[in-house]
C-alpha positions in Angstrom: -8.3 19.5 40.4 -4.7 20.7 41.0 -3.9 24.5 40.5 -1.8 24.9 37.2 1.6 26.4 37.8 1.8 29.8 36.9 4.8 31.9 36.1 3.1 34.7 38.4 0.3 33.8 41.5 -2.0 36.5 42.6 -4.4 35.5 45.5 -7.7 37.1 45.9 -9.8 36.9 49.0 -12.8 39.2 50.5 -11.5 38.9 53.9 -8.3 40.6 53.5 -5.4 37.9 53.3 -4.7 37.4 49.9 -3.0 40.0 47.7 -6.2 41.7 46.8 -10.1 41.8 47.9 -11.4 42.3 44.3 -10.5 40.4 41.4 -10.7 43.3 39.4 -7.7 44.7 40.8 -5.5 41.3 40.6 -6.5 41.6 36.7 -4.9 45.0 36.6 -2.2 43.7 38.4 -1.0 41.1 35.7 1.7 42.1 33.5 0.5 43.6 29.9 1.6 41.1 27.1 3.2 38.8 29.2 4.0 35.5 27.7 4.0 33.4 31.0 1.1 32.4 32.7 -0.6 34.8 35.9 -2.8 32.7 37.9 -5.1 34.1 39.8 -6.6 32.0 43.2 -9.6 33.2 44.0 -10.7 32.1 47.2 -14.6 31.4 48.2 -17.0 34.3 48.5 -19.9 36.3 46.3 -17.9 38.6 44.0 -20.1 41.6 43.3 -18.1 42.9 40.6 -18.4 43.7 37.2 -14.8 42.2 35.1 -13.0 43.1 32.0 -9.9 40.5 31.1 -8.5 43.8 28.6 -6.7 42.7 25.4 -3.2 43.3 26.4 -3.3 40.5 29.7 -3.0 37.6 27.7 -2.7 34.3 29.4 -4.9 34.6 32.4 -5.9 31.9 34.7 -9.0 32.2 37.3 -9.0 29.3 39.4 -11.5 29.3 41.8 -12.0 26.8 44.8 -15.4 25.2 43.8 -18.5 26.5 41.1 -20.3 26.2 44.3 -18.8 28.2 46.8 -16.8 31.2 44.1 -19.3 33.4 42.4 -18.9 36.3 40.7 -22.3 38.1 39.6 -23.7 41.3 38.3 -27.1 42.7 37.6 -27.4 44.6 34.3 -29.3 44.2 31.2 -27.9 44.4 27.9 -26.6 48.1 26.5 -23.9 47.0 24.6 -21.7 43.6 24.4 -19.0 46.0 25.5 -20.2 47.2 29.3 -23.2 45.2 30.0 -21.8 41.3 30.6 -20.6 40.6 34.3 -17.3 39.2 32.6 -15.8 39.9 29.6 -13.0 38.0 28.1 -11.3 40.3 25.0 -7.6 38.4 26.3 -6.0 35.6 23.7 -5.6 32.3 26.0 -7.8 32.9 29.0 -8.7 30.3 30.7 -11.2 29.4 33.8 -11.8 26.8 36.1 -14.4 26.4 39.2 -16.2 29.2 38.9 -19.5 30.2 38.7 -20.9 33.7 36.7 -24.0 34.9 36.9 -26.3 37.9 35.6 -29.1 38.2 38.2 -31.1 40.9 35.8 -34.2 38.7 35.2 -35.9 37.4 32.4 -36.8 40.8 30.8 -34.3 41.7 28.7 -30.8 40.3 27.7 -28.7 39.7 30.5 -24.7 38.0 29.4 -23.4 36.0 32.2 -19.7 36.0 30.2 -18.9 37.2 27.4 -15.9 35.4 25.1 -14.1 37.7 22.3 -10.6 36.8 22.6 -9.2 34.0 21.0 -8.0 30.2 22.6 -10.2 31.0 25.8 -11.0 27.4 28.1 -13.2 26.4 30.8 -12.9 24.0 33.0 -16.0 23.1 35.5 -17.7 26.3 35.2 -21.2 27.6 36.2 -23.1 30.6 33.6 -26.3 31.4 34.9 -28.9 34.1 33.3 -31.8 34.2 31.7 -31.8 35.5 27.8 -27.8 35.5 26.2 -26.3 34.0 29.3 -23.2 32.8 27.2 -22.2 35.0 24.3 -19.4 33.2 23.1 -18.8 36.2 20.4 -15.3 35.5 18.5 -12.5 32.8 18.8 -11.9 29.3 19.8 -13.4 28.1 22.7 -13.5 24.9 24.7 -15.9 24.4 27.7 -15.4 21.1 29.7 -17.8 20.0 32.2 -19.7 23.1 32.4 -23.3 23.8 33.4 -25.1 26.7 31.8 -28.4 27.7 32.9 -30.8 29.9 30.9 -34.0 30.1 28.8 -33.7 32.0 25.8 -30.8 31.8 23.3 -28.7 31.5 26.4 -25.5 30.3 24.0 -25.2 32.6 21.8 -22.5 34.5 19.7 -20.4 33.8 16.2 -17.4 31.6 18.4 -15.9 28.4 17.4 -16.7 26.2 20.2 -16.5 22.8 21.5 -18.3 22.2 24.5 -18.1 18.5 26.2 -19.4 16.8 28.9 -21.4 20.4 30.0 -24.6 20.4 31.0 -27.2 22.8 29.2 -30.5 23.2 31.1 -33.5 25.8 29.9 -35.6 27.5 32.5 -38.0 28.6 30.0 -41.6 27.8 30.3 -42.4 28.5 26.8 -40.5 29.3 23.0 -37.1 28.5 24.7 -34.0 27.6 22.6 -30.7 26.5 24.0 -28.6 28.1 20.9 -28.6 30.6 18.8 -25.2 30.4 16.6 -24.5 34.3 14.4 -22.5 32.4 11.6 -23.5 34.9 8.9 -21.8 33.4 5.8 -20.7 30.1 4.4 -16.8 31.1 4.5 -17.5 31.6 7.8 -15.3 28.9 10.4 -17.4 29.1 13.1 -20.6 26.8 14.7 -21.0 24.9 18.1 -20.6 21.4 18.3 -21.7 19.9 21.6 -20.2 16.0 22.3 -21.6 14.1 25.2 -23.6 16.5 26.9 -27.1 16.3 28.9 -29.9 18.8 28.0 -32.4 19.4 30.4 -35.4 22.2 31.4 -38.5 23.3 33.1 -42.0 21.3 31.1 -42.1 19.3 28.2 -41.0 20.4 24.6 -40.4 23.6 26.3 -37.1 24.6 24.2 -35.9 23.9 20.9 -32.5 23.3 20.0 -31.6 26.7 18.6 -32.0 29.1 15.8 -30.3 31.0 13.1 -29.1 34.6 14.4 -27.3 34.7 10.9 -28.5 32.2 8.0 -25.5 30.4 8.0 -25.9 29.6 11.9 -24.0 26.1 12.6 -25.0 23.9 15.7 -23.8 20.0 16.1 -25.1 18.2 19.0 -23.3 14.7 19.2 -23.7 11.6 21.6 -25.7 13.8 23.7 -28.5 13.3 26.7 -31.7 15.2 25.8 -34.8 15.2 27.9 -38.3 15.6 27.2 -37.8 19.8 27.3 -36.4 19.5 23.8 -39.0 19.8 21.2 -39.9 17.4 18.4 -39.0 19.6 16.0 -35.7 20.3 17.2 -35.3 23.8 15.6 -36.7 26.8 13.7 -35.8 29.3 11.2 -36.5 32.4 12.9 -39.5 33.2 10.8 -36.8 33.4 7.5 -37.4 30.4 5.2 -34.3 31.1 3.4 -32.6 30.8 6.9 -33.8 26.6 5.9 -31.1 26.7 3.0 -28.7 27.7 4.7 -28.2 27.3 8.3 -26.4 23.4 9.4 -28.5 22.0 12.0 -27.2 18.3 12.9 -27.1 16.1 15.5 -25.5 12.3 15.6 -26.3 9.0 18.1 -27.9 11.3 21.0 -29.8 9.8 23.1 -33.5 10.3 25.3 -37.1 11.3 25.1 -36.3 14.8 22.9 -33.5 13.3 20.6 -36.0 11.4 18.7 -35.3 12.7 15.3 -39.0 11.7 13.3 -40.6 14.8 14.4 -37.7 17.1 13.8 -37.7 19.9 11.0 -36.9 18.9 7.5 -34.3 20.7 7.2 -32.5 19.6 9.9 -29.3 16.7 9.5 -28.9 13.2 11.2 -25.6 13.1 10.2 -24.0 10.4 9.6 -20.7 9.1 11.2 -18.4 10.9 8.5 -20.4 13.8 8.4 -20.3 14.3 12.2 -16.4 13.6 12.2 -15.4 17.0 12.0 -17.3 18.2 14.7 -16.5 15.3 17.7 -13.1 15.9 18.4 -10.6 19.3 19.7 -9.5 19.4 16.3 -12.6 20.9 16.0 -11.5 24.2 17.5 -8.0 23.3 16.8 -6.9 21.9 19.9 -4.4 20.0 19.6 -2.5 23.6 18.7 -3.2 25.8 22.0 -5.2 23.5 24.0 -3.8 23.8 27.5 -3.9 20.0 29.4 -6.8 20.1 31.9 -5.2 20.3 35.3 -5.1 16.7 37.4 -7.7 16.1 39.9 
């Protein structure tokens, strides 16, 4: 994947030759409501560092040199969506490619890997890694492309508009897991997940349901997509509130493996049809075709 040209190029590197050591401090060095484009190399290493993409730096690129060898991670369970995540995006048209967050807290409490609250955000062959929340994708529209997010317990979570293709969702839960858990609290409300193409795997055997309804109006699409044996029959719950059943738009269309057999699935829940899943399968879905940047060339 070929680095994007920017309008401004900040290097980061922990041994000393790049412009900075932390990418903290290459964030605070991009220009406040700038139009053009900083990119921001990071170069391999374990970044220990809690970041904040502020508001006012727009148009932010990190662009790491693989998921597997440039990490950034943290260690802090959830206080508030505000301190707690290891990154939090609050930036308009952020985007992020080759990278890998994680939240080493544990399994005891909520623990966000990234946080997402600005609006037109993208990520391009990303790692998120946690336990419970690992994702909050809170507000905007998002687009995640070839990602793999780990994590066992409502690990996408959040009231975003997102598309997420070709990513790769697998569930370390042993027990009551659940890949989503969408916070769209009313029908006026343009917000859901639609996942197109995607491979769902786990730890066990109907280990992890598909998600559930943070706000009764929740909205999760799964299309075309791999699903193992982890998924359970029934697919999804209500979260012990049977009006939650009138309400919330659970669907999936043509997926595909041992847990996307729909006969045992809640009756609540939607096969939907190839009109009905329209909507969901394409970037128009999070208005693309509007702010979309072009993924960069391999």
């Amino acid at each position: 994947m070929a680095m994007p040209g920017p309008g401004n190029l900040l290097t980061v590197d922990q041994s000393g030759k790049g412009d900075y050591r932390k990418i903290h401090e290459a964030i605070a060095a991009a220009p406040v409501n700038s139009s053009a484009r900083t990119v921001i190399l990071i170069k391999p290493g374990v970044y220990k560092e809690k970041i904040v993409v502020p508001v006012d730096k727009p148009n932010i690129t990190l662009f790491g040199t693989s998921a597997n060898t440039t990490v950034i991670t943290w260690n802090e369970p959830w206080l508030s969506t505000d301190t707690s995540p290891t990154v939090t995006v609050r930036a308009s048209d952020f985007v992020a490619s080759r990278l890998t967050f994680r939240n080493t807290f544990g399994t005891s409490k909520q623990a966000i890997a990234v946080r997402v609250a600005g609006d037109r955000a993208a990520f391009y062959g990303c790692s998120f890694s946690s336990f419970q929340d690992t994702l909050l994708d809170d507000n905007g529209r998002h687009y995640y492309c070839g990602c793999y997010i780990e994590g066992g317990t409502d690990f996408i979570c959040g009231n975003g508009r997102a598309l997420f293709e070709k990513c790769h969702l697998h569930s370390t839960s042993l027990t009551g897991g659940a890949f989503t858990a969408q916070k769209r609290a009313s029908e006026s409300n343009y917000t859901g997940y639609s996942f197109v193409r995607c491979k769902l795997t786990g730890v066990g055997v109907s280990t992890s349901i598909l998600g559930r309804p943070w706000e009764p109006y929740s909205r999760v699409v799964f299309a075309l997509t791999y699903m193992s044996a982890t998924v359970s029959p029934r697919g999804w719950n209500d979260w012990n509130h049977t009006a939650n059943q009138r309400t919330a738009f659970y669907g999936q269309y043509q997926c595909y493996g041992q847990g996307a057999k729909t006969d045992g699935r809640v009756k609540w829940a939607r096969n939907l049809s190839p009109t009905e899943a329209a909507p969901f399968m394409t970037k128009a879905w999070i208005d693309g075709q509007q702010w979309l940047p072009k993924q960069p060339a391999s």
